[in-house]
C-alpha positions as CSV (number, residue, x, y, z in Angstrom):
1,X,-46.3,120.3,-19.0
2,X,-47.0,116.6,-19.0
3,X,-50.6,116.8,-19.4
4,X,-50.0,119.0,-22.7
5,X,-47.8,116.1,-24.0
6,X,-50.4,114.0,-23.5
7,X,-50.1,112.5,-20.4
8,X,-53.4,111.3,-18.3
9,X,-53.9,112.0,-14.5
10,X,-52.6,108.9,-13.7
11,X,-49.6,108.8,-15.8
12,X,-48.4,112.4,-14.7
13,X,-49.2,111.2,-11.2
14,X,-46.7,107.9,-11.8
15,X,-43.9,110.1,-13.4
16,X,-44.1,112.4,-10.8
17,X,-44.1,109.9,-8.0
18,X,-41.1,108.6,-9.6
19,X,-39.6,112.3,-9.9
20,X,-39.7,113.1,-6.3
21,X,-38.0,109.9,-5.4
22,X,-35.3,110.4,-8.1
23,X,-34.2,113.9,-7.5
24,X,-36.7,115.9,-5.4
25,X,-37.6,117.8,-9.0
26,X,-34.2,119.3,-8.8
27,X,-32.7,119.8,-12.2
28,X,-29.2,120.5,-10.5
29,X,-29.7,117.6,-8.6
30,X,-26.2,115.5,-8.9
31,X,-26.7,111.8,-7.3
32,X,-25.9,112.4,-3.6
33,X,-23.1,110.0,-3.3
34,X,-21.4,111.8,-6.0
35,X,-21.2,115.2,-4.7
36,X,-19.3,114.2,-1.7
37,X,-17.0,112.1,-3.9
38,X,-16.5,115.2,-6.1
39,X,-16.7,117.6,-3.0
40,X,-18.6,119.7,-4.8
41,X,-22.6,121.2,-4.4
42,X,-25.1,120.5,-7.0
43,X,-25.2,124.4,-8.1
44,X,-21.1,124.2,-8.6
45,X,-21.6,121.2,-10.4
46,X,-23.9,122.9,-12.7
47,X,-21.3,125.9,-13.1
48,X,-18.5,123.3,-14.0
49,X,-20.6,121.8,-16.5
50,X,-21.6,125.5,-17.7
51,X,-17.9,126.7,-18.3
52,X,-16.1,123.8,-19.9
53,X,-14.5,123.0,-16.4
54,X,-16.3,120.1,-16.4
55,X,-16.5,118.3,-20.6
56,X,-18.9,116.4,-22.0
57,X,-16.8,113.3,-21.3
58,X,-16.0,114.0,-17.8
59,X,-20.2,115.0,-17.5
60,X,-21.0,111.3,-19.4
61,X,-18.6,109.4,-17.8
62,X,-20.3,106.7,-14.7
63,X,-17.9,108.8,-12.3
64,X,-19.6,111.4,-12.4
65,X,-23.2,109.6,-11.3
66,X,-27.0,110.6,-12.1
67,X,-27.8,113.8,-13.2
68,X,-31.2,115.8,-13.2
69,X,-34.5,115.5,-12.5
70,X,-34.9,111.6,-13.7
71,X,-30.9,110.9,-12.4
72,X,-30.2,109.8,-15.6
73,X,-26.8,107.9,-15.4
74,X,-26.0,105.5,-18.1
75,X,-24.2,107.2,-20.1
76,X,-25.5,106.9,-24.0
77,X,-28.5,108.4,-22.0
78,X,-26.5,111.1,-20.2
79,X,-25.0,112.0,-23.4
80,X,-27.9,112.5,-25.4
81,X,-28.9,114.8,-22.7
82,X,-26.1,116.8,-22.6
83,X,-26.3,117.2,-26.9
84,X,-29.6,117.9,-26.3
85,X,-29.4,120.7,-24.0
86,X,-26.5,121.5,-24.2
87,X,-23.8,122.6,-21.3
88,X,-25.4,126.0,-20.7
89,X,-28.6,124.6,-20.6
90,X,-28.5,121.0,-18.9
91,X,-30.0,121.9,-15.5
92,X,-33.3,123.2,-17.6
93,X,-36.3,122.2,-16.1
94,X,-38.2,122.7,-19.7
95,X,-35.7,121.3,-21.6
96,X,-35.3,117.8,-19.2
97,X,-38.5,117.4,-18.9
98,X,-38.9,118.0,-23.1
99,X,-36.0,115.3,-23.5
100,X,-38.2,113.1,-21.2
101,X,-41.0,112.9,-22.5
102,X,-39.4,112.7,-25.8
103,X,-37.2,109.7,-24.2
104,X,-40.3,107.9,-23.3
105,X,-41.6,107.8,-26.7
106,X,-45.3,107.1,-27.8
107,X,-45.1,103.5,-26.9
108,X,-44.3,104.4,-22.9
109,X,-47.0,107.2,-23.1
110,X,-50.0,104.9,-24.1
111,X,-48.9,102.3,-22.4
112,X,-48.5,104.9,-19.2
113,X,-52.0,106.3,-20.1
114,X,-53.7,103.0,-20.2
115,X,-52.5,102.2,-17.1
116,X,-55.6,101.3,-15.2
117,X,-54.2,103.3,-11.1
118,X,-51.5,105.3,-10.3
119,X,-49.5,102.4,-8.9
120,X,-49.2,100.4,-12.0
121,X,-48.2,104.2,-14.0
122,X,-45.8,104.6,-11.5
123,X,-44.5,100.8,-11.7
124,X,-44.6,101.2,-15.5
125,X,-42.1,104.8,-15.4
126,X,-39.7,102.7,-13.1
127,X,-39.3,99.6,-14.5
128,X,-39.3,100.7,-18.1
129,X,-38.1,104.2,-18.0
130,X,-36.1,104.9,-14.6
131,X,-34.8,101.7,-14.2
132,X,-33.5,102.5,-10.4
133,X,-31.1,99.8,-8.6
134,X,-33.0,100.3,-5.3
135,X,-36.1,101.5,-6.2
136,X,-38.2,101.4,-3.2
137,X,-41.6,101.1,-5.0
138,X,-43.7,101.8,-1.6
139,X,-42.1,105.3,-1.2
140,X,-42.6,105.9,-5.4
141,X,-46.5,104.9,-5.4
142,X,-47.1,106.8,-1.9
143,X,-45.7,110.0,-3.6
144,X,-47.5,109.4,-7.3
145,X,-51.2,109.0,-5.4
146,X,-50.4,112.3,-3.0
147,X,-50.1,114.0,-6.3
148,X,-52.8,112.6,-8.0
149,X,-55.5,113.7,-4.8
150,X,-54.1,116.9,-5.1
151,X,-54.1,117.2,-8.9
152,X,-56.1,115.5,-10.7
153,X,-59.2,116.4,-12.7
């Protein structure tokens, strides 16, 4: 998917790298601390959201922690994710990855794709995309250069 947006080796590698540290590429995935405080699963979370139970207020608000694949938690972000996919759709792979990429923007994507390893695309996606409070860079770059030796070129 990446790669057909325009994304080099290197930059998927760096988003992905980031992606598994976020959220395991879980699209359900609510931000651990949150489920316990909500006592509910990821999958019923998803349901709530689904239904109505849980409103796009509630599903914006900072109570309700990250969200998705990227754990996106501010909430002008969460929102624009939720109008873009929608209730019924806001644990789509396609679709978060689509609002993602869209997200990142042109100016992220070259400067991702000009990144000269996959450490410094992987530093780039965190500090200007993911933004995490404890990002624990050695455990990002470790993932993004597994997946670039197994697949790249």
């Amino acid at each position: 998917f990446l790669k057909d947006k325009g994304l080099t080796d290197i930059a998927v590698a760096g988003v992905m790298g980031n992606i598994q540290a976020e959220s395991g590429f879980n699209p359900n995935n609510l931000q651990n601390s949150y489920n316990k405080k909500l006592g509910i699963a990821d999958v019923e979370y998803v349901q709530r959201v689904d239904s109505g139970k849980i409103t796009r207020s509630q599903f914006i608000s900072s109570a309700h922690g990250g969200f998705g694949l990227c754990q996106w938690t501010y909430h002008t972000r969460k929102a624009a994710l939720y109008d873009a996919l929608g209730p019924e759709n806001i644990d789509s792979l396609g679709g978060q990855l689509a609002f993602m990429v869209e997200e990142m923007g042109p100016d992220l994507v070259n400067r991702m794709n000009n990144a000269g390893s996959v450490n410094e695309a992987t530093d780039i996606f965190q500090y200007s995309y993911e933004r995490a409070g404890k990002p624990n860079m050695e455990n990002r770059r470790n993932q993004a250069n597994g997946y670039y030796s197994q697949y790249a070129g």
